[in-house]
Structure formats: C-alpha cells, structure tokens
N, C-alpha and C positions, 0 to 999 in steps of 0.2 A: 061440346067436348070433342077432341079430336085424341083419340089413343094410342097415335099413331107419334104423339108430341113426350110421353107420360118417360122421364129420366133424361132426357135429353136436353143439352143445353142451346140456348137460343139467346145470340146477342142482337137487342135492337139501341139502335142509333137516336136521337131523339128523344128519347123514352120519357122526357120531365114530365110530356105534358101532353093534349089529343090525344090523334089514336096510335101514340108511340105507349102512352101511360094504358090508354085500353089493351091494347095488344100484348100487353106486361101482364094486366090483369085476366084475359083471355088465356094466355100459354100456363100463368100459376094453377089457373081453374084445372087444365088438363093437366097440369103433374109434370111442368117443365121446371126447368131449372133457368136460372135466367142472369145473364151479364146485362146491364144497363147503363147505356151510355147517353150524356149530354151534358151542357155548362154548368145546370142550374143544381148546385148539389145539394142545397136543404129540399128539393122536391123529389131527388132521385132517395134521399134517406128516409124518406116519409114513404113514397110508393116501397118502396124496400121492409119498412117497419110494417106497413098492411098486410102484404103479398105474405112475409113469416108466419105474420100473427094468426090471418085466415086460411092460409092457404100449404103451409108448412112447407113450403120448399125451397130450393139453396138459390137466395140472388146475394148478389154483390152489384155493386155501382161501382162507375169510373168518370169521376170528370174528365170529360172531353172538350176542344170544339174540335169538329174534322175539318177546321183549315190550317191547325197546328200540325201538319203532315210530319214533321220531326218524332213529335210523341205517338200517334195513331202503331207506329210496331211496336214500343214500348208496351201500351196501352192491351193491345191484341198476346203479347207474350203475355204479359201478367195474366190473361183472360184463362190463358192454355195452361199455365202454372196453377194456378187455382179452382177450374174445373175438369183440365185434363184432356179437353175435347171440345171443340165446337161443332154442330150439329148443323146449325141454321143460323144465318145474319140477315137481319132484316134491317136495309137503312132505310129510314127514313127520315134521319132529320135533314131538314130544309124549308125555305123559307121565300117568298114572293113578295114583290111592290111592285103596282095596277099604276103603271105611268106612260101617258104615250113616250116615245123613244127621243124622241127632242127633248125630256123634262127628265129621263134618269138620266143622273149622274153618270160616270164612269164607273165610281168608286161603288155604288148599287150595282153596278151591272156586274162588276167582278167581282163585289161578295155573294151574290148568289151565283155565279159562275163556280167560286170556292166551294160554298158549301151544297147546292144542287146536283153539280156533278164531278169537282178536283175530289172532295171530301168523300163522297159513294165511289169513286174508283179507288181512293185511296185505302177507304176500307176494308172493299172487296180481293183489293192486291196482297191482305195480310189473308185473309184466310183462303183464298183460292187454292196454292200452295199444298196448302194442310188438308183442307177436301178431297184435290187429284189423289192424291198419297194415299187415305184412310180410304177413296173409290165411292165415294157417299157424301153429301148437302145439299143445301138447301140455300140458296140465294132470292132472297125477295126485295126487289128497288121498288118504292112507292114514287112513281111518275105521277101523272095528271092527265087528263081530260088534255087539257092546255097543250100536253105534248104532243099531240094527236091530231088538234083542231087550234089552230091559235086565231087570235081575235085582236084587235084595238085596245090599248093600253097595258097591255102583256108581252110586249115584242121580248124582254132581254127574260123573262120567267118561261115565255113559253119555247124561247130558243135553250135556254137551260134542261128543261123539260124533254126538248126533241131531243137531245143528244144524250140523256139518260136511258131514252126508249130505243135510240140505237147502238149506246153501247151495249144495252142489255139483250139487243134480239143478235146480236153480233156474239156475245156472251155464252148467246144460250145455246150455240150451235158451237161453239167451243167446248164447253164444259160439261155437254153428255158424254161427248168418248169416254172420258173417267168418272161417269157415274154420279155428276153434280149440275142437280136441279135448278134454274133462271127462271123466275117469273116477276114479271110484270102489273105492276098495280095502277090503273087508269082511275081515281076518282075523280071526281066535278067537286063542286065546293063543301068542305065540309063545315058544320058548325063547331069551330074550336076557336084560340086564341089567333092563328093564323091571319085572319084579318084585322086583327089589330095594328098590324105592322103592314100590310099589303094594301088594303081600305082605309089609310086614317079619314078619308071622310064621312065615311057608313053608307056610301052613295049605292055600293055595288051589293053590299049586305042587305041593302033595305030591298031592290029590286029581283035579288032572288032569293030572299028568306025564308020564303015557303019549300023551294026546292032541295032548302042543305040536307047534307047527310049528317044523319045521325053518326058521330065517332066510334060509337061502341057497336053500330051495326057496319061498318067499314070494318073495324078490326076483327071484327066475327069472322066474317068471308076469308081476310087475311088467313086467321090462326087456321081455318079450317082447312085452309089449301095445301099449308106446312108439311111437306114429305106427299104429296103428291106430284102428277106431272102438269100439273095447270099451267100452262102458258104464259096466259094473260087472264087479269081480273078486272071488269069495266064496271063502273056504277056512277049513276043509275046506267039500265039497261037502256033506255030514250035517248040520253044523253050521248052514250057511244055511236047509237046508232045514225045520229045527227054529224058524229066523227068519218062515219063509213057513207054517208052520205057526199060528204064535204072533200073525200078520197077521189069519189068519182066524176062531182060535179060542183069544182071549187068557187068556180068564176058565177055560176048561178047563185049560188049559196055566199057568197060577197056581195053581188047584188042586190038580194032580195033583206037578208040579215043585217047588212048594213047599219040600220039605223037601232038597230035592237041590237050589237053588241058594242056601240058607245055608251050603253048602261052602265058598264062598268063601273 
C-alpha cells in the first residue's frame, strides 16, 4: 500500500496487459483513481470492470496507440476533463524484437522507435505542461535493463531503450525547478506476453526462464515509489549491477560474455 497514492489520479500507458494491468491493480489497492490507456479495449474494460467491482475507485479507459500522436492531446484533454487533474503518468507501453540488426527490418525498427520513445515523449509533452503549473507530478518511464547494458540481437530495442534513459535523466533535471518528479525504471525480462512478439522462437525465454521477473513484483516497486523522489528503479539488483560493471569495463565484459549473450 502506498498512502501517499490514496485520491489521486494516475494515467498509465499500456495498461491492457503485464505490469501496465499490475500496476492498474496496485495504485486501485491504495485508493488511486486511474486513466487507462492502450489499443486493446475489451481488456482495458474488463480491468476496468475489476478494479470498480473490488476496489471501488474512479477509472475510466481511453483507446490509445501512442504513435497516433494527432489523438495522444485529444486523449490527455478528455483525461483532465473527466478527473480534473493528473497526478502521475506512468508510460509504459512499448514493445521489443530480439533480431541481430541485419535481420530487422526498417519498418521494426521505426515502430519501436514510435512507440518506445516518439509515443513516451509524446505523452509526457501533454502533461508536463499541466504539472510545471499545479508545481507537483510524478513522471515514471519504464526503460530496461537493455538501456543501460545492450547485447546481441537487441541493437534497434536497446537503442530505443537508451534514448528513453536519456531523455528521462535529461527530464529529471528539468522538471524539479517546478516541483515535478522523473524516475526511471530499469527491469531485466519480465515474465509477461512481451516475448511473444520479441522471442517468436522461445529461444531466449527458455534460456533465462528461471531469472524473469515476476510482473506483479515489478509493479509493486513501481506503485510504491509514486510521489517519492526515487531516481532510478533497477531489478534484479545482480542484473544492474552487471549494467555498472559493463559502464566501467565494457571491452572486458564483450569479451568474456560474448558467447553467453548470443542466447538471446
């Protein structure tokens, strides 16, 4: 429980499904009120129909995708129209495919360019705005691991990834003068639908299966950092520190991992 969340509205991005739908379930548990954005809208009305039933607080849904950047102000006024206030935006949707860089496409590489990082600026441009103003938010981008540490078969996801982590540490030193909170979320692979569309072969699933993260223990961390000034969020804790490793001494750690991150 976080009570620091309890009346307060919290739009997330993504939200049909992982830990866009945990995190929906997480902010209802503490008494938030919640805008939910994504394509998929019989799963945003079902989370929606839950979240009421148990948890008695005000969501509404909005199909989205965030590379319609035409709708995304449309999308964000109705949001302000109907709760009056945004509090916290949490994007995360986005999306990955595990291909050496001679085998993606263009057309891959620019829709995760669209919706990794066009789509999370795009977002964050409708309500920044409105934060500076009211002197108060909460901005949380869910990055990766991958933005931090890239490896073999991830060039155009984890180039995506890096420029998410620098618009956001770029972000964050902008938008404290007026009182609005930027943090960053690092996770390693979680066990959601995510690799369905990034692994169609189960190759890289099967060889770190043991290590995913659980989505409801990711979005835990998340909701609990909500209106704090947490930075940065890393998980696993090994995982980053392999990131901070890889900062210092990249050419060794190319070397040596070499043949261990063709797993992919």
């Amino acid at each position: 429980m976080n009570s620091r969340i309890k009346g307060k509205t919290i739009v997330i991005t993504g939200a049909s499904g992982g830990i866009g739908e945990q995190m929906a379930i997480k902010v209802a548990e503490s008494g938030g009120n919640l805008a939910l954005i994504a394509r998929r809208v019989h799963l945003l009305e079902a989370l929606k129909e839950k979240l009421i039933t148990e948890y008695h607080c005000k969501v509404e849904v909005y199909p989205l995708n965030v590379t319609d950047y035409d709708e995304i102000p449309r999308t964000f006024n109705t949001i302000l129209k109907d709760f009056g206030a945004i509090h916290a935006l949490i994007n995360n949707a986005g999306y990955g495919i595990f291909q050496e860089a001679h085998e993606t496409s263009f057309q891959d590489v620019k829709g995760m360019m669209d919706v990794n990082v066009l789509g999370l600026m795009a977002c964050t441009g409708e309500v920044l705005p409105y934060m500076r103003q009211q002197g108060s938010g909460h901005i949380i981008n869910i990055a990766s691991q991958a933005g931090k540490f890239a490896s073999p078969k991830s060039s155009a996801y984890s180039a995506s990834k890096h420029a998410v982590l620098g618009y956001t540490n770029s972000l964050r030193m902008e938008a404290k003068r007026y009182g609005v909170t930027v943090t960053a979320v690092n996770p390693g692979p979680i066990a959601t639908d995510f690799f369905s569309i990034a692994d169609e072969s189960g190759t890289y699933v099967k060889n770190v299966e043991k290590f995913m993260l659980d989505p409801a223990h990711v979005a835990q961390k998340v909701v609990e950092a909500l209106f704090t000034n947490r930075r940065e969020i890393n998980l696993p804790r090994w995982m980053n520190m392999g990131s901070v490793i890889y900062q210092l001494f990249p050419s060794f750690v190319e070397k040596v991992g070499n043949n261990l991150f063709f797993k992919k």
